[in-house]
C-alpha positions as CSV (number, residue, x, y, z in Angstrom):
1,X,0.0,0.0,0.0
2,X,0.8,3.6,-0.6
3,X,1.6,6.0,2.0
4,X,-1.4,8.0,0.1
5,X,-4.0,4.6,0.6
6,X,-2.5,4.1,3.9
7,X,-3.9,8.1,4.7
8,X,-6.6,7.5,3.0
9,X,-7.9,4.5,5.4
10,X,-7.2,6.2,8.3
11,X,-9.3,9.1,7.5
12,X,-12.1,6.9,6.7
13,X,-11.6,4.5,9.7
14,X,-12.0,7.9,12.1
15,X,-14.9,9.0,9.5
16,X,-16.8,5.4,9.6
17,X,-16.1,4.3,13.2
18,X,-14.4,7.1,15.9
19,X,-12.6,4.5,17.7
20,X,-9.3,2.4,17.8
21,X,-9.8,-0.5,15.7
22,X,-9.2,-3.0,18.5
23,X,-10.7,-6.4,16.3
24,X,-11.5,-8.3,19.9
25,X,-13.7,-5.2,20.7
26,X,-16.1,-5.3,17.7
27,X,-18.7,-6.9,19.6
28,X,-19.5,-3.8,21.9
29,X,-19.7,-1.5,19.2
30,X,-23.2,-1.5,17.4
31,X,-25.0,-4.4,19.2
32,X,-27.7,-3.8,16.9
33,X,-25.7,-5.1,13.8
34,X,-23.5,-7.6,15.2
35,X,-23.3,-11.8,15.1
36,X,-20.7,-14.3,16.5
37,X,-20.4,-17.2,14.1
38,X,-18.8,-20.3,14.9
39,X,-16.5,-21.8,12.9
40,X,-16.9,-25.6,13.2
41,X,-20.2,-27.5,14.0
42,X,-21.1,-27.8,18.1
43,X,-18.9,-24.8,18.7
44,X,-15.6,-26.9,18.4
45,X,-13.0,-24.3,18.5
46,X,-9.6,-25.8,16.3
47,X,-9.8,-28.1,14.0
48,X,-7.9,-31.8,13.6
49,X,-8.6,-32.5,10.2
50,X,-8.1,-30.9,6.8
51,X,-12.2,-31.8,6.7
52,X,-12.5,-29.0,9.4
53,X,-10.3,-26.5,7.9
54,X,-12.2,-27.1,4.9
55,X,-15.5,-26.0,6.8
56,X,-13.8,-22.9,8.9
57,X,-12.6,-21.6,5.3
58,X,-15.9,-22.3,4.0
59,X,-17.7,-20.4,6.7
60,X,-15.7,-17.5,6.5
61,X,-15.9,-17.2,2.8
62,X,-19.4,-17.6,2.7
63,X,-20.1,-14.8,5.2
64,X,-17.4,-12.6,3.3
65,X,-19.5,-13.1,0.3
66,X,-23.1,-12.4,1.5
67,X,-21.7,-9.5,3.2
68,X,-20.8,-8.4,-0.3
69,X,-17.1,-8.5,-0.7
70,X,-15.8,-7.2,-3.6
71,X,-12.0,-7.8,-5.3
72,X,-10.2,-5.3,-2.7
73,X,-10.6,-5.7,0.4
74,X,-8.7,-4.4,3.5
75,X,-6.5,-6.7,5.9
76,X,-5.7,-5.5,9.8
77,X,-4.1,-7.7,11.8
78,X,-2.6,-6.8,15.4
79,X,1.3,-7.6,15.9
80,X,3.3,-7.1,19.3
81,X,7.2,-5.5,19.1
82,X,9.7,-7.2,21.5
83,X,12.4,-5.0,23.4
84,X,14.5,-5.0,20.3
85,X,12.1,-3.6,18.0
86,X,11.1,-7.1,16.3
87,X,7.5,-7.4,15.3
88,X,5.8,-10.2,15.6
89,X,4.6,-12.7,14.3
90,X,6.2,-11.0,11.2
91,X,3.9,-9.2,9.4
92,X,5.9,-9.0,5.7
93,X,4.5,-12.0,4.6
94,X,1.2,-10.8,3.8
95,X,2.6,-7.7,2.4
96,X,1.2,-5.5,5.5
97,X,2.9,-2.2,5.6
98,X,2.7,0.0,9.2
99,X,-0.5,1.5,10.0
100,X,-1.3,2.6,13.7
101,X,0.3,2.5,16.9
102,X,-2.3,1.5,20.3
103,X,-0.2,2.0,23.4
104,X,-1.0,0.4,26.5
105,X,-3.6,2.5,28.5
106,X,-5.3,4.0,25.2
107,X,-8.0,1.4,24.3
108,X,-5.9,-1.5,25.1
109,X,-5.5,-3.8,27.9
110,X,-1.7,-4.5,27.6
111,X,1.9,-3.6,28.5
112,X,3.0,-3.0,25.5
113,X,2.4,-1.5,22.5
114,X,-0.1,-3.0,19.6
115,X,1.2,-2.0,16.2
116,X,-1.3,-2.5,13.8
117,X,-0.1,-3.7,9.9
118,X,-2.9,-3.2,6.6
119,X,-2.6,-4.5,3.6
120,X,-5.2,-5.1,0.4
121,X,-5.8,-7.9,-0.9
122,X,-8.4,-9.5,-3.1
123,X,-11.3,-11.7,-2.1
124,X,-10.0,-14.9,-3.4
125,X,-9.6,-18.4,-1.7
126,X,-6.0,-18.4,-2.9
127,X,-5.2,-15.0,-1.2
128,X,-7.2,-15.2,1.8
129,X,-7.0,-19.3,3.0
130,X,-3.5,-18.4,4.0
131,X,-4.5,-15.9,6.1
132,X,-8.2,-17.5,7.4
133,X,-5.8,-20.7,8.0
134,X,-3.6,-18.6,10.3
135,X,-5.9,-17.2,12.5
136,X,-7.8,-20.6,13.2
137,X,-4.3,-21.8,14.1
138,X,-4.3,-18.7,16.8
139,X,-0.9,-17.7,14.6
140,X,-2.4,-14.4,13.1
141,X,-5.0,-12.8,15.6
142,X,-6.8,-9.5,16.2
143,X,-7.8,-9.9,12.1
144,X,-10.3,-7.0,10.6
145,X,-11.1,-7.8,7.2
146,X,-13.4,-5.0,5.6
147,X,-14.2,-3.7,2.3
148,X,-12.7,-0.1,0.9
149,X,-15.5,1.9,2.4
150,X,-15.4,0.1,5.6
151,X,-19.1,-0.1,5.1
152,X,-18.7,-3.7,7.4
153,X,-16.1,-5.4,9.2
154,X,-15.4,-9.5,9.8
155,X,-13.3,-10.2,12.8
156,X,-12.1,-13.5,12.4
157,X,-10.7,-15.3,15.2
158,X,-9.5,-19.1,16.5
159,X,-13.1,-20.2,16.9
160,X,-15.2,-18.1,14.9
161,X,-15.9,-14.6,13.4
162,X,-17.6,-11.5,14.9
163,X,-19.2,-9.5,12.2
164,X,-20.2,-5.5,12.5
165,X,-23.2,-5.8,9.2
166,X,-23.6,-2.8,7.3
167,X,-27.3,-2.8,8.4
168,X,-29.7,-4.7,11.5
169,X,-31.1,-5.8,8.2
170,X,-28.2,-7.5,7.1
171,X,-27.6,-9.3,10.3
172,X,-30.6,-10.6,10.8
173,X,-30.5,-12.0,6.9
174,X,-27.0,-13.1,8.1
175,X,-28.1,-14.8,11.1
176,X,-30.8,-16.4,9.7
177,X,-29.0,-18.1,6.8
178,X,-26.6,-19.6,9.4
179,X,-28.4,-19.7,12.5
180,X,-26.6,-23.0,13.0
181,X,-23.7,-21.8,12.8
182,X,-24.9,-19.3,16.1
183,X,-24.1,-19.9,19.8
184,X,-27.1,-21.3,21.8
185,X,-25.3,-18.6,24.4
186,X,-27.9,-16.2,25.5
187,X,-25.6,-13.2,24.9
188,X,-24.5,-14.9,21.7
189,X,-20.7,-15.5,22.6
């Protein structure tokens, strides 16, 4: 990404949301468009077989879709820096450039700093299963995956996907095409 694309998000992330993009806190945002999916049947968390990965990618690609993702699409991920200055896990490999820094006491609960990588990519199984496969493996975590406009965000994470829909309309279209794929927790976790 450009330094000019890189601006450009940033001004629209404080335009669209007016808060840190902390992935883990999507949920308490806009109660009235979000769903928790799970990503494998009975709420099973990590999968043993390529069978289950095949259903995690699946599920997330399906959502992606219905939620209307296009070819671009934008890539957060969350990456801690060691004494030293080393990032990690390191973020180069998905061609994530530097985009915000959350020190500990703004937004975040931890000690140190959260440096926060974007990069576009397209919405393709090729591009993305990589990534998807990652963060079931709890390798790659605090994921946001949104569109240019940042009309929606999917939060993928090692169990499931939290999912800010552009509408209450569009959740509730969302959660009923997968209502098995919900939590039978009350609160929905």
């Amino acid at each position: 990404m450009t330094e000019e694309e890189v601006e450009s998000l940033t001004t629209a992330w404080r335009t669209r949301w007016d808060r840190s993009p902390i992935a883990y806190q999507l949920r308490g945002w806009h109660a009235d468009r979000w769903v928790r999916f799970h990503s494998l049947p009975e709420s099973k968390r990590y999968a043993d077989t390529e069978d289950e990965y095949e259903i995690i990618l699946d599920r997330h690609h399906r959502v992606l879709d219905q939620l209307g993702a296009q070819e671009d699409l934008y890539v957060i991920a969350t990456y801690f820096e060691d004494e030293e200055g080393r990032v990690s896990p390191d973020p180069r490999h998905l061609g994530a450039v530097p985009w915000l820094t959350i020190e500990p006491g703004d937004d975040s609960p931890f000690e140190v700093a959260q440096r926060l990588y974007v990069s576009m990519t397209s919405f393709d199984r090729q591009t993305l299963d990589p990534l998807l496969r990652g963060v079931a493996d709890g390798e790659i975590f605090d994921v946001i995956i949104a569109p240019l406009d940042l009309r929606w965000l999917h939060h993928p994470y090692d169990g499931g996907a939290d999912v800010i829909a552009p509408t209450t309309h569009d959740r509730d279209v969302l959660k009923n095409r997968h209502a098995d794929w919900l939590s039978t927790h009350s609160a929905g976790l």
